[in-house]
Jmol script that loads the backbone (N, CA, C; Angstrom):
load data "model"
ATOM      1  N   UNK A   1      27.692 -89.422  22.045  1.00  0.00           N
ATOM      2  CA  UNK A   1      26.555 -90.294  21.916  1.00  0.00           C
ATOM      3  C   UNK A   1      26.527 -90.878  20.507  1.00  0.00           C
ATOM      4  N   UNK A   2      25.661 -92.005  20.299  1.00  0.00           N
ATOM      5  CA  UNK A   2      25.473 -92.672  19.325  1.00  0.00           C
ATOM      6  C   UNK A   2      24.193 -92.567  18.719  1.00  0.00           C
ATOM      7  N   UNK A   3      24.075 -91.880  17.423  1.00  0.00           N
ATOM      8  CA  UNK A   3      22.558 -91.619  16.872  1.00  0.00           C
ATOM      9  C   UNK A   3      22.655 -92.910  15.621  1.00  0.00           C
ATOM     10  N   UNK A   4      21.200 -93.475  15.657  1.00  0.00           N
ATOM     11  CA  UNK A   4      21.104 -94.442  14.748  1.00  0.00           C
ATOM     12  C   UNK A   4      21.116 -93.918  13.276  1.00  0.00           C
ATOM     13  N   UNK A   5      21.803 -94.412  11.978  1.00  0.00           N
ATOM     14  CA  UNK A   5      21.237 -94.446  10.794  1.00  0.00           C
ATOM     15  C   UNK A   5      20.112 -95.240  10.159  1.00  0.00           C
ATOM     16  N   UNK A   6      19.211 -94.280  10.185  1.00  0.00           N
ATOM     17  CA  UNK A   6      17.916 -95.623  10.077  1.00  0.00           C
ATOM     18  C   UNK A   6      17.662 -96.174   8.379  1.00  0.00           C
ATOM     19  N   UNK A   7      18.206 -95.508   7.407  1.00  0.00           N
ATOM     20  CA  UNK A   7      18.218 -95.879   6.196  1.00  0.00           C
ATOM     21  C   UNK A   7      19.162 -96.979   5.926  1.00  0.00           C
ATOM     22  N   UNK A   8      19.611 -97.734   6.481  1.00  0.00           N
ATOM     23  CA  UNK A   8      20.382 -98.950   5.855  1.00  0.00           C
ATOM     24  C   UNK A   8      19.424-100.292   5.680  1.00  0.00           C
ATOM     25  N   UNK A   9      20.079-101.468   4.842  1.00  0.00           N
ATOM     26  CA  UNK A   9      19.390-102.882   4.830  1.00  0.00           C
ATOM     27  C   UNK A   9      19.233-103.300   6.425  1.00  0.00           C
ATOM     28  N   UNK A  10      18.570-104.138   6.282  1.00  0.00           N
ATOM     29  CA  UNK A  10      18.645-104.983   7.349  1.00  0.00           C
ATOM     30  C   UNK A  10      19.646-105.832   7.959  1.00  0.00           C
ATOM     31  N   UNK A  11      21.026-106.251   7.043  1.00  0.00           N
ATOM     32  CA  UNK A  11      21.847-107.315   7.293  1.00  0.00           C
ATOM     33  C   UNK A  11      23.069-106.049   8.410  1.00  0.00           C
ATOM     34  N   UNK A  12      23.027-104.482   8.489  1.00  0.00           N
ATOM     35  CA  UNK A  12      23.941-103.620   8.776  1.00  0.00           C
ATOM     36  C   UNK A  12      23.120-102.608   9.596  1.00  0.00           C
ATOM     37  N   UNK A  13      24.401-102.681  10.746  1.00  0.00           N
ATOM     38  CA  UNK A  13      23.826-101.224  11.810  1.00  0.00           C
ATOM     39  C   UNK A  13      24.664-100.394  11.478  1.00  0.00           C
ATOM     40  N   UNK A  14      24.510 -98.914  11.847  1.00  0.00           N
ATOM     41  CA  UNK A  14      25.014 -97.934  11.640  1.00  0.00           C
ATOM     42  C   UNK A  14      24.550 -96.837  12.328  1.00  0.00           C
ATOM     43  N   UNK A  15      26.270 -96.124  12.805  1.00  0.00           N
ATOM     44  CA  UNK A  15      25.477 -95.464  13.879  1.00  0.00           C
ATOM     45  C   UNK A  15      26.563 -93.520  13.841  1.00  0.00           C
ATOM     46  N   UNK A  16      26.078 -92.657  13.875  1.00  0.00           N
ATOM     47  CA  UNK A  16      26.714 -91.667  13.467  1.00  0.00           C
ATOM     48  C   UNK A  16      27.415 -90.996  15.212  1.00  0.00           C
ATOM     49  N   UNK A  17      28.568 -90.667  15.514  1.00  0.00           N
ATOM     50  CA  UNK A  17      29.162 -90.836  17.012  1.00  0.00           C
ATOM     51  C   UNK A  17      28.649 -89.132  16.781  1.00  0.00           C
ATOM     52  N   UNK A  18      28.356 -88.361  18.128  1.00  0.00           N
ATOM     53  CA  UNK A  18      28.156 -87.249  17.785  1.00  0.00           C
ATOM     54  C   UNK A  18      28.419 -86.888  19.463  1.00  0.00           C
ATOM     55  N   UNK A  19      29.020 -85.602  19.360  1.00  0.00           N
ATOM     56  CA  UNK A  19      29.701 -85.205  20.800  1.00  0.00           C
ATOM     57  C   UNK A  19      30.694 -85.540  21.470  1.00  0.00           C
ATOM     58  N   UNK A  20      31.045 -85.670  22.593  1.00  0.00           N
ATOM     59  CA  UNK A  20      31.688 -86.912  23.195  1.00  0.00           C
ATOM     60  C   UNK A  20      31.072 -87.883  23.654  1.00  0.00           C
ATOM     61  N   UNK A  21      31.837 -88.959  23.301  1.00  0.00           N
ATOM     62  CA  UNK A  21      31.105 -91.182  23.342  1.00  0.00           C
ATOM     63  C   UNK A  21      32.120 -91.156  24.190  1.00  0.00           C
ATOM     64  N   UNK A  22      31.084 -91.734  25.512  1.00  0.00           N
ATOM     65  CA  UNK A  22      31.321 -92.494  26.511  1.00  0.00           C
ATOM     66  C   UNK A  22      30.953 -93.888  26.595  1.00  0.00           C
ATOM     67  N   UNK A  23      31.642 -94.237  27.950  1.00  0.00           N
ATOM     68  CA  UNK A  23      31.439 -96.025  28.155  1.00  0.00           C
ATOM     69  C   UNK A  23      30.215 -96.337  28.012  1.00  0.00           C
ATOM     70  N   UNK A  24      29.020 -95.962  28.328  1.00  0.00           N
ATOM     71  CA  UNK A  24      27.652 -95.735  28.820  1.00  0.00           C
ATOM     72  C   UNK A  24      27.057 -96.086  27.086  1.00  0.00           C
ATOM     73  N   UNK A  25      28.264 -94.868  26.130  1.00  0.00           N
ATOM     74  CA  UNK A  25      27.103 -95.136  25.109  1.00  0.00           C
ATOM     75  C   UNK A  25      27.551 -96.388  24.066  1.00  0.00           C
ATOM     76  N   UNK A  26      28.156 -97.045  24.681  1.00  0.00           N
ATOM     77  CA  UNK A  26      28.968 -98.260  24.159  1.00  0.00           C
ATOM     78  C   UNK A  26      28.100 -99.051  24.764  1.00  0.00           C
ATOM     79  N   UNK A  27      28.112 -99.521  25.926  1.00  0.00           N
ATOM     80  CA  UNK A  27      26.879-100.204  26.478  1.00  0.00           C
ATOM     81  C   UNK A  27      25.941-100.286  26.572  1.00  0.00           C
ATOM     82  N   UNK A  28      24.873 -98.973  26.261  1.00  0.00           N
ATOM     83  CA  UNK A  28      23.496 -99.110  26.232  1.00  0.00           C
ATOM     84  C   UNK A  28      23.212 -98.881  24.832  1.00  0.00           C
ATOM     85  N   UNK A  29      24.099 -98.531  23.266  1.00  0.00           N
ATOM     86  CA  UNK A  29      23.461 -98.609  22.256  1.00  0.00           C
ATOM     87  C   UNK A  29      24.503 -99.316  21.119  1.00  0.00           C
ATOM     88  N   UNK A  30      25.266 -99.030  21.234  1.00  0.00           N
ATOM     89  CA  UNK A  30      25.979 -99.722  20.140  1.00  0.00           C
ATOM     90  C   UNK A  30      26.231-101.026  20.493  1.00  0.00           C
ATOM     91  N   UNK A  31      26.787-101.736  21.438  1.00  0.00           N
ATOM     92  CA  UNK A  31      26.991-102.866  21.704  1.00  0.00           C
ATOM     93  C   UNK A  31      25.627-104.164  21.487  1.00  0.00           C
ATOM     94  N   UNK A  32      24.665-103.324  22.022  1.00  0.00           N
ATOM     95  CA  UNK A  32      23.457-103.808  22.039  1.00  0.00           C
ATOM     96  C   UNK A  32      22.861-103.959  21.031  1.00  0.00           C
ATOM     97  N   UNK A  33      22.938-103.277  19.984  1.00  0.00           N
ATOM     98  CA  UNK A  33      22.595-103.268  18.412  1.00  0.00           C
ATOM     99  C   UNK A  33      23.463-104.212  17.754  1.00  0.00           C
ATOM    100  N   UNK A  34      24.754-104.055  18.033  1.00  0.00           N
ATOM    101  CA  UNK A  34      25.577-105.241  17.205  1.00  0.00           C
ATOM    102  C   UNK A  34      25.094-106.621  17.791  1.00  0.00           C
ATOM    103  N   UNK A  35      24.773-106.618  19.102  1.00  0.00           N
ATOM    104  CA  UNK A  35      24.616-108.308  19.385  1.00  0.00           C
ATOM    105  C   UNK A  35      23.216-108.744  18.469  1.00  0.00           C
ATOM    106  N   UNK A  36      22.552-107.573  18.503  1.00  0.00           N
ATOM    107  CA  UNK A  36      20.857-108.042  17.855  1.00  0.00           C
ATOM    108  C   UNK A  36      21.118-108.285  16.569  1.00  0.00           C
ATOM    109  N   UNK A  37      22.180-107.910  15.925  1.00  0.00           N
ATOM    110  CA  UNK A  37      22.042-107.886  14.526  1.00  0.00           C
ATOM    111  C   UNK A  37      22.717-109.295  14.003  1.00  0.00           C
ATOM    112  N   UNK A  38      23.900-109.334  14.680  1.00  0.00           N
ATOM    113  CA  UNK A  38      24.421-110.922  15.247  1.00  0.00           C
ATOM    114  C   UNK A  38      23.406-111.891  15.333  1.00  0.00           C
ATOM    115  N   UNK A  39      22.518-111.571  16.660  1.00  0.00           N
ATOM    116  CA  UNK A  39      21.113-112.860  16.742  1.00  0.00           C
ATOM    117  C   UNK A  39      20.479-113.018  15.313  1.00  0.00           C
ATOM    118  N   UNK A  40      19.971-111.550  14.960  1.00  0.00           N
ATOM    119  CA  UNK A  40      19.291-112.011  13.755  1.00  0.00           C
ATOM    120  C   UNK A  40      19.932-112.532  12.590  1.00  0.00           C
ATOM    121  N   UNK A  41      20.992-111.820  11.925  1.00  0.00           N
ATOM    122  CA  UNK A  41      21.435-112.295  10.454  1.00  0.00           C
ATOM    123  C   UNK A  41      22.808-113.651  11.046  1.00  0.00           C
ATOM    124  N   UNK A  42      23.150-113.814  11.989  1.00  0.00           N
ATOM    125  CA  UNK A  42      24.299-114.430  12.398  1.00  0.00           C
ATOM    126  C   UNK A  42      25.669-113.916  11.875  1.00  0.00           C
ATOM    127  N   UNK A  43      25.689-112.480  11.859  1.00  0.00           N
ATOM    128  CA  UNK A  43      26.881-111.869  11.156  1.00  0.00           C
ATOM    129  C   UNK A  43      27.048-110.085  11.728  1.00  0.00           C
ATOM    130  N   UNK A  44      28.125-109.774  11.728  1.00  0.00           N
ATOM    131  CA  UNK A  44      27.966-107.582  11.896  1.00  0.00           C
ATOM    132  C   UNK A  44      28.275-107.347  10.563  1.00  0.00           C
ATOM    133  N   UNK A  45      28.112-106.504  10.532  1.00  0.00           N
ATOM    134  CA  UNK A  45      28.369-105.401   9.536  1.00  0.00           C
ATOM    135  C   UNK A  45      27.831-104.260  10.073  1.00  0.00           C
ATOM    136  N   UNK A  46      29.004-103.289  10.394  1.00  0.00           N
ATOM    137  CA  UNK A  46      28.456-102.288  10.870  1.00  0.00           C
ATOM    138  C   UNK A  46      29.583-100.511  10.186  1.00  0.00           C
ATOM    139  N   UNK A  47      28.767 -99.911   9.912  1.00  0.00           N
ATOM    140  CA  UNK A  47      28.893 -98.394   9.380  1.00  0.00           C
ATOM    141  C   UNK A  47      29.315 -97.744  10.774  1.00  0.00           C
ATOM    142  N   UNK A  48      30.197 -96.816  10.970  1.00  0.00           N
ATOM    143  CA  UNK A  48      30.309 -96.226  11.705  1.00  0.00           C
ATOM    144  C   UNK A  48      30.871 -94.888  11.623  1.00  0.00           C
ATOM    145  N   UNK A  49      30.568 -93.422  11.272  1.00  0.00           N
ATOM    146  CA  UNK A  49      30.324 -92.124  10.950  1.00  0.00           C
ATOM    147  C   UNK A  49      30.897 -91.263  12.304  1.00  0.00           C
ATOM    148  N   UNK A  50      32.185 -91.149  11.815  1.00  0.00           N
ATOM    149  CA  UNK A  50      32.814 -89.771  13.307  1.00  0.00           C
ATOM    150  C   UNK A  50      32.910 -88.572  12.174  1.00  0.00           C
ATOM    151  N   UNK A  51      31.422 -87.973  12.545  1.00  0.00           N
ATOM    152  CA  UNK A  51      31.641 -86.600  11.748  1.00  0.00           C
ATOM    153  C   UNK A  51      32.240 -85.662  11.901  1.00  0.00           C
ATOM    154  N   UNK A  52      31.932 -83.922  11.801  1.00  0.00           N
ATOM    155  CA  UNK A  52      32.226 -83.030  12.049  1.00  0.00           C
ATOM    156  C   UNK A  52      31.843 -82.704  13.582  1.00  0.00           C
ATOM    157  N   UNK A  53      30.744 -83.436  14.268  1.00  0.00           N
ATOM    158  CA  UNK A  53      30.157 -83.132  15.049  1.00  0.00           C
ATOM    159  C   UNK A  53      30.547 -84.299  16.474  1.00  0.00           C
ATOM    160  N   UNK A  54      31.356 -84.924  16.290  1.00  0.00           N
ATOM    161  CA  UNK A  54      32.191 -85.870  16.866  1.00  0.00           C
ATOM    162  C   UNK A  54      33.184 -85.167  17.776  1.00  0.00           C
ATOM    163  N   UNK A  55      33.374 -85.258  18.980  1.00  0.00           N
ATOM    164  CA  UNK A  55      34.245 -84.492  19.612  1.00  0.00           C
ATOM    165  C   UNK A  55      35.445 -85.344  20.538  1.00  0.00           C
ATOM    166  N   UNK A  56      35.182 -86.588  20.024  1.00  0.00           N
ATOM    167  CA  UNK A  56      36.100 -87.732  20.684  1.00  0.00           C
ATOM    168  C   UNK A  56      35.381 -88.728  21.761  1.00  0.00           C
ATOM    169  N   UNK A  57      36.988 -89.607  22.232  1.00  0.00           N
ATOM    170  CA  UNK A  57      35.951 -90.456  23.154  1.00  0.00           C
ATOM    171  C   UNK A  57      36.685 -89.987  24.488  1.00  0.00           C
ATOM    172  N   UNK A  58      35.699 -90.593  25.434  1.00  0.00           N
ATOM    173  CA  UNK A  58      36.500 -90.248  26.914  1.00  0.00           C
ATOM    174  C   UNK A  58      37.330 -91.584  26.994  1.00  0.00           C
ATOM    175  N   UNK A  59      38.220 -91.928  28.069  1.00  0.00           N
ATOM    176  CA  UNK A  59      39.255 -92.923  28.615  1.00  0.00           C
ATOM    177  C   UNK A  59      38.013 -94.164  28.417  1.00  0.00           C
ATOM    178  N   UNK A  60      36.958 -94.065  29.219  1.00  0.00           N
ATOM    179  CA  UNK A  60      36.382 -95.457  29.195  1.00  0.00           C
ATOM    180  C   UNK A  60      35.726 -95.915  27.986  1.00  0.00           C
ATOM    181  N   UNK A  61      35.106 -94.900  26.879  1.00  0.00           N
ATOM    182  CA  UNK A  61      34.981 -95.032  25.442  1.00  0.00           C
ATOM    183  C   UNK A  61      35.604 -95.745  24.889  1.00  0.00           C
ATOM    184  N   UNK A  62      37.208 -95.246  25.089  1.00  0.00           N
ATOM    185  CA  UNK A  62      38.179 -96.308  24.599  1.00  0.00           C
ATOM    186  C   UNK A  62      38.394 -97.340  24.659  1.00  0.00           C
ATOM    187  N   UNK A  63      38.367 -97.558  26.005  1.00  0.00           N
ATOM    188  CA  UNK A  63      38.162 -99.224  26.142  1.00  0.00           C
ATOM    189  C   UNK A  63      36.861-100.042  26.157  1.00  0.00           C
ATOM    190  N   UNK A  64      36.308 -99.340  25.959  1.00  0.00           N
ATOM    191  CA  UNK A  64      35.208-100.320  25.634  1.00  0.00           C
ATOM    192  C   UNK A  64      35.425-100.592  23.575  1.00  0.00           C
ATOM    193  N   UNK A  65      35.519 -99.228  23.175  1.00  0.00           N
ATOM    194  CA  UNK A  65      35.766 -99.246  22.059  1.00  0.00           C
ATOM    195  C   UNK A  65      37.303-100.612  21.607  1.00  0.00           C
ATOM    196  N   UNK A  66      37.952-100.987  22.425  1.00  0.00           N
ATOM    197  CA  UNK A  66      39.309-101.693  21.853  1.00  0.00           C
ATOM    198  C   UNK A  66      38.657-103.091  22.688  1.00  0.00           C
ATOM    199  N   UNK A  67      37.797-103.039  23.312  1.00  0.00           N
ATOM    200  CA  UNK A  67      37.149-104.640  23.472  1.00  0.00           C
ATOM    201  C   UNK A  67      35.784-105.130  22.557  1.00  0.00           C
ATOM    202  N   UNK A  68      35.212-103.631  21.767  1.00  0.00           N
ATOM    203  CA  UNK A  68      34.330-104.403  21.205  1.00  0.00           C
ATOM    204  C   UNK A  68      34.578-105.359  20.352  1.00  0.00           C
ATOM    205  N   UNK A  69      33.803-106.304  20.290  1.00  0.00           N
ATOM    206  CA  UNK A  69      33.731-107.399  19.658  1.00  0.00           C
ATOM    207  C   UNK A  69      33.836-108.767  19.725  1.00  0.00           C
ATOM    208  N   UNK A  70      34.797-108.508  20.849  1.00  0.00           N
ATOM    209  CA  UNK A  70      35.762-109.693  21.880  1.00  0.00           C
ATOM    210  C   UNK A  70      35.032-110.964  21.244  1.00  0.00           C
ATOM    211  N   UNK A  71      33.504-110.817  21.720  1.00  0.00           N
ATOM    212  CA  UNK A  71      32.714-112.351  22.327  1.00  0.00           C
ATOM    213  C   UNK A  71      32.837-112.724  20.851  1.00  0.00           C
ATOM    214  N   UNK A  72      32.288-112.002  19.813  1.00  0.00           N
ATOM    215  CA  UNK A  72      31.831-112.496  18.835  1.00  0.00           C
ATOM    216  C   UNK A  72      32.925-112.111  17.450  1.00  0.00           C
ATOM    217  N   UNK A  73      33.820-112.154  17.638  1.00  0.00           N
ATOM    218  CA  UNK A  73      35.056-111.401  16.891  1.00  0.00           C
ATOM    219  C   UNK A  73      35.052-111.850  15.349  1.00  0.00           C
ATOM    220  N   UNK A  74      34.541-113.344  15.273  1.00  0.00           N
ATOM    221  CA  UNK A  74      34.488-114.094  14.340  1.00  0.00           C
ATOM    222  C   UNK A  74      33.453-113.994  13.111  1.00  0.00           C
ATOM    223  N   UNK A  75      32.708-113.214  13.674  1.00  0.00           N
ATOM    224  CA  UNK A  75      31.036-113.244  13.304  1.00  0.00           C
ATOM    225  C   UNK A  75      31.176-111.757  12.741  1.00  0.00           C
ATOM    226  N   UNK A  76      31.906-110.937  12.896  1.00  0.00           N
ATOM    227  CA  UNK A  76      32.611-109.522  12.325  1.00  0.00           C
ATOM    228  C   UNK A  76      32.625-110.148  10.629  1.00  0.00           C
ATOM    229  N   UNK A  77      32.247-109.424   9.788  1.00  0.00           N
ATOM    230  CA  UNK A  77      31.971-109.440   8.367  1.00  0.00           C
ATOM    231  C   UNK A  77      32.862-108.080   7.484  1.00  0.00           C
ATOM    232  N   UNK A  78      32.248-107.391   7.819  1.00  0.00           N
ATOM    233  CA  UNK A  78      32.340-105.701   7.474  1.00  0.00           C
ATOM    234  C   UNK A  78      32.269-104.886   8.671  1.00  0.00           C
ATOM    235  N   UNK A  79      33.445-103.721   8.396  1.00  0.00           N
ATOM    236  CA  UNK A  79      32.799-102.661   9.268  1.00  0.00           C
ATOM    237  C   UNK A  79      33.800-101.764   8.287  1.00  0.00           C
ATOM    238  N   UNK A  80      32.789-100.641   8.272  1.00  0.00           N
ATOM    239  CA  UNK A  80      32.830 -99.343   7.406  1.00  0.00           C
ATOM    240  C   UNK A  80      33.126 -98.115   8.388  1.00  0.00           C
ATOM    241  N   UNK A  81      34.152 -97.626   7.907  1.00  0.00           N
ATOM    242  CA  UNK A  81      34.302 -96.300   9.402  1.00  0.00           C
ATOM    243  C   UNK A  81      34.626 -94.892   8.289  1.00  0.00           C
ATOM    244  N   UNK A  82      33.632 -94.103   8.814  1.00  0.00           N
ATOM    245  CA  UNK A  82      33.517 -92.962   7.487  1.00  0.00           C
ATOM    246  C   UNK A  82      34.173 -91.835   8.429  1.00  0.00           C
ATOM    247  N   UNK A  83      35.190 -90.864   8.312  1.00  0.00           N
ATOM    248  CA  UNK A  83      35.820 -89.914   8.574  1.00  0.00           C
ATOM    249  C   UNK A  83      36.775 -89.133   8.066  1.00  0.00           C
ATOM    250  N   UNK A  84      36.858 -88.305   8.013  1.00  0.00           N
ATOM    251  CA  UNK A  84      37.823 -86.668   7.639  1.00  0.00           C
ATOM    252  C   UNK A  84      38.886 -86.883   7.902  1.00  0.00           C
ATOM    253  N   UNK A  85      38.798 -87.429   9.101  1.00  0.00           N
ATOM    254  CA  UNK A  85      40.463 -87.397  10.381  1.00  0.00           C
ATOM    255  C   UNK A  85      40.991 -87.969  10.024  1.00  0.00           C
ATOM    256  N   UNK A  86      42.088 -87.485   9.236  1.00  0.00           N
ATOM    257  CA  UNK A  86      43.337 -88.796   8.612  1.00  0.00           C
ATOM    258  C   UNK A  86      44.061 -89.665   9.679  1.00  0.00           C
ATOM    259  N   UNK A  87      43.863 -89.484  11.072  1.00  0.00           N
ATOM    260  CA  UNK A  87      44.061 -90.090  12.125  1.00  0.00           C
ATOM    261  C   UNK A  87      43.920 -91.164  12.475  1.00  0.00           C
ATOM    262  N   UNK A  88      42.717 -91.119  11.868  1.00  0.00           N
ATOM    263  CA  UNK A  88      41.362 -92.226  12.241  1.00  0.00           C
ATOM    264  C   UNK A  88      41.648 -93.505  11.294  1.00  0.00           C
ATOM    265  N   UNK A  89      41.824 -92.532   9.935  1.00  0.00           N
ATOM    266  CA  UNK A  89      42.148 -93.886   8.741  1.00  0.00           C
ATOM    267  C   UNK A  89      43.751 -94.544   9.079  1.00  0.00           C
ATOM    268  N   UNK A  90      44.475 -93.796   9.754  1.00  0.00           N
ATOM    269  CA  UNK A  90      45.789 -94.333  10.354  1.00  0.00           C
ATOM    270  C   UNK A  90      45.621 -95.806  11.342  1.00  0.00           C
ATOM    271  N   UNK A  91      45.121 -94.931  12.125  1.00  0.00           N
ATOM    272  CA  UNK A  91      44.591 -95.666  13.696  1.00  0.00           C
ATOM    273  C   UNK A  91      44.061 -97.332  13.334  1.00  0.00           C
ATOM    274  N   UNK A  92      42.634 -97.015  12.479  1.00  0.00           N
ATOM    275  CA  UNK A  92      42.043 -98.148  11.503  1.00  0.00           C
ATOM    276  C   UNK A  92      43.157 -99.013  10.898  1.00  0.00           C
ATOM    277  N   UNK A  93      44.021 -98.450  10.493  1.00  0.00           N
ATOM    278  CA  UNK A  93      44.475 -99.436   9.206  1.00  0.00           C
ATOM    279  C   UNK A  93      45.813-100.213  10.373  1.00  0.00           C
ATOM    280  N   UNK A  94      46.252 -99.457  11.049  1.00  0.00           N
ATOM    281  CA  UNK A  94      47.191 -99.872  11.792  1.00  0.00           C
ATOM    282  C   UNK A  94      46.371-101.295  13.241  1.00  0.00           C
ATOM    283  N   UNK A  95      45.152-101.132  13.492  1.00  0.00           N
ATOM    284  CA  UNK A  95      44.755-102.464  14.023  1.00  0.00           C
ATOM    285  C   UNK A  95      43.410-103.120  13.524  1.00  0.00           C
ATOM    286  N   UNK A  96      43.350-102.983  12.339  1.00  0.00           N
ATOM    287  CA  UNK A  96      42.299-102.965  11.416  1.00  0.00           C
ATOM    288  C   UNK A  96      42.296-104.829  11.430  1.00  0.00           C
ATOM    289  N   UNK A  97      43.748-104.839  11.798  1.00  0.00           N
ATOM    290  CA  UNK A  97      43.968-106.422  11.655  1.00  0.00           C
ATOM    291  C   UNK A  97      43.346-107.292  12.266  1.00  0.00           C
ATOM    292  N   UNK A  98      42.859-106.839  13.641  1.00  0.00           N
ATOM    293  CA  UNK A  98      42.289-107.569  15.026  1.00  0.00           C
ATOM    294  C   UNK A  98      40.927-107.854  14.142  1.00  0.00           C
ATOM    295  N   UNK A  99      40.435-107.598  13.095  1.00  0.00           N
ATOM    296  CA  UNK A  99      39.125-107.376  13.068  1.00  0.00           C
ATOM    297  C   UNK A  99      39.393-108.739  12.347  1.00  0.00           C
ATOM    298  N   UNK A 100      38.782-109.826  11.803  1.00  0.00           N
ATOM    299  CA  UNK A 100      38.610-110.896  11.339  1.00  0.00           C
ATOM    300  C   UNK A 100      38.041-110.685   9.544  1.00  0.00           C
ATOM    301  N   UNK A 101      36.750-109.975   9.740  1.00  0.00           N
ATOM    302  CA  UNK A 101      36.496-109.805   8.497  1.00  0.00           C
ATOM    303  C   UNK A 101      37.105-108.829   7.970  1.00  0.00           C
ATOM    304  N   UNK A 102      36.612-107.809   6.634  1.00  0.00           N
ATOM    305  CA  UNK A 102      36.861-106.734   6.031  1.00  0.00           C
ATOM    306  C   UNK A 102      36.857-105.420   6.743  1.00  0.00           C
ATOM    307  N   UNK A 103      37.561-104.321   6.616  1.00  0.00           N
ATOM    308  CA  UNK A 103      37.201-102.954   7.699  1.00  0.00           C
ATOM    309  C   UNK A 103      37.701-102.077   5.837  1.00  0.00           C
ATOM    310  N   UNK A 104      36.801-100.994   5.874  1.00  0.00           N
ATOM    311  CA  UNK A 104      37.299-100.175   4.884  1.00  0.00           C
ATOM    312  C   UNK A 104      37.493 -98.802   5.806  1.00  0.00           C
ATOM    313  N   UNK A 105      37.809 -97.795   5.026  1.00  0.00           N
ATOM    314  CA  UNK A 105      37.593 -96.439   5.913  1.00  0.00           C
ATOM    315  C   UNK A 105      37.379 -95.737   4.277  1.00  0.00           C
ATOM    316  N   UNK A 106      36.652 -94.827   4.668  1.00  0.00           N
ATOM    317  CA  UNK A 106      35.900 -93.756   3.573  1.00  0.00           C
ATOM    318  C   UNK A 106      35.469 -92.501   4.163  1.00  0.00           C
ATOM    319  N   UNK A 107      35.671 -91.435   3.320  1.00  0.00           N
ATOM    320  CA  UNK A 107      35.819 -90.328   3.565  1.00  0.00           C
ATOM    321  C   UNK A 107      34.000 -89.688   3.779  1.00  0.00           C
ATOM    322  N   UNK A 108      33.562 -88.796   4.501  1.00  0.00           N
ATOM    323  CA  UNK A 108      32.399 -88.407   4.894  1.00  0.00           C
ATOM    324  C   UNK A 108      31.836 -88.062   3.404  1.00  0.00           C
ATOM    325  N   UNK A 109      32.414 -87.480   2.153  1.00  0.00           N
ATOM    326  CA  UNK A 109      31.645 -87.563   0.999  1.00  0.00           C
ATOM    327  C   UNK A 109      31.003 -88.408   0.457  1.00  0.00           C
ATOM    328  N   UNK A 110      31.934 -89.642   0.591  1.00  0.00           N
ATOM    329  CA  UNK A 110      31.837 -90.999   0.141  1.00  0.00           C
ATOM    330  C   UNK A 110      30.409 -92.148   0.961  1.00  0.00           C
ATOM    331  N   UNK A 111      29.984 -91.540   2.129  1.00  0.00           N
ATOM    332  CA  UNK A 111      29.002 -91.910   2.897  1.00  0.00           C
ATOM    333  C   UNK A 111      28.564 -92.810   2.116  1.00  0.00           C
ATOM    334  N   UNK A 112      27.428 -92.958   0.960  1.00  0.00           N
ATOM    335  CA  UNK A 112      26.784 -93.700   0.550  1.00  0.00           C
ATOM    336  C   UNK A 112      27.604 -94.848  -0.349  1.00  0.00           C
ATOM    337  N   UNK A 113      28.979 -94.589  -0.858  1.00  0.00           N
ATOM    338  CA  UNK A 113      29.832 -95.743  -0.753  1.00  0.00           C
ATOM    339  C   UNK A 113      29.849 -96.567  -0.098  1.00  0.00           C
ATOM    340  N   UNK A 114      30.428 -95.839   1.496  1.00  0.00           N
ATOM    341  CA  UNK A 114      30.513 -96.850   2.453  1.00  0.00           C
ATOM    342  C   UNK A 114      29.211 -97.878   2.398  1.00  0.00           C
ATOM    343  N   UNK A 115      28.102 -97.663   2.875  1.00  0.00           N
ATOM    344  CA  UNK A 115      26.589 -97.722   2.756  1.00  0.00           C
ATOM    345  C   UNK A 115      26.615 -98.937   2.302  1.00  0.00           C
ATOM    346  N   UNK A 116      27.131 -98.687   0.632  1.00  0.00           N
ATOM    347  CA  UNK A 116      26.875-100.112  -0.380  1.00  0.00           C
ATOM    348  C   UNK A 116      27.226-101.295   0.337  1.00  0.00           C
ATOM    349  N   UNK A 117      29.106-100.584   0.202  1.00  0.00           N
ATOM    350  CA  UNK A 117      30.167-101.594   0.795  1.00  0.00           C
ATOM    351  C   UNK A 117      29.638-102.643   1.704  1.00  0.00           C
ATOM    352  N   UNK A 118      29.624-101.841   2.699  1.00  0.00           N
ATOM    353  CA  UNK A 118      29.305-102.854   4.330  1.00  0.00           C
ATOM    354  C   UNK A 118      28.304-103.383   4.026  1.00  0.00           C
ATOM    355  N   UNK A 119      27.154-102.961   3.056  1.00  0.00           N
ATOM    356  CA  UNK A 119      25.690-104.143   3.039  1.00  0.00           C
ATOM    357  C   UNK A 119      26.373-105.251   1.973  1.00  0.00           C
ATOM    358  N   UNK A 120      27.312-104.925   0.942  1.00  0.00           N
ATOM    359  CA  UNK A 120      27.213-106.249   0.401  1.00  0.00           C
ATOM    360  C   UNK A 120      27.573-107.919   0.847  1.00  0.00           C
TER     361      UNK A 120
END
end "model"
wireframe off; spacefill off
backbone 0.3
color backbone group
């Protein structure tokens, strides 16, 4: 599932993955938050936190996860992906490219780095 970070600006969503993320929670919260944030500022920037408490995604996670963005791909600014899993910063950097704007990856200490980053 997807729990909100409610301390960020307004121009950035952020959302901490916790358990196993399914298709479901791609569609009823994260997706849905990025389009609103889109309507409002005309831009994403989005934080995204696979903690300790992160247990992966299922098959349809994934693909929803490797289509987000599709519609609005362009309108992608920032996205900040905070994790441990040197996997993850692999994974990231290796199709980090698809993303149009900036993608950083930062380590779970660094949290309020990321934070800055993606709002500026």
């Amino acid at each position: 599932m997807f729990t909100p970070i409610e301390d960020l600006p307004d121009n950035v969503v952020g959302f901490t993955a916790q358990g196993k993320v399914h298709s479901d929670d791609y569609k009823d919260t994260l997706i849905p938050a990025i389009a609103d944030l889109i309507e409002r500022t005309g831009a994403a920037r989005v934080l995204l936190v696979l903690g300790e408490e992160w247990e992966g995604y299922s098959l349809g996670a994934a693909l929803e996860d490797a289509k987000l963005g599709a519609e609005d791909i362009r309108k992608w600014e920032r996205f900040a992906l905070v994790s441990d899993a040197n996997w993850i910063e692999h994974v990231s950097k290796l199709f980090g490219w698809m993303i149009p704007g900036k993608v950083a990856n930062y380590r779970l200490a660094d949290l309020d780095d990321a934070k800055v980053w993606v709002a500026a």
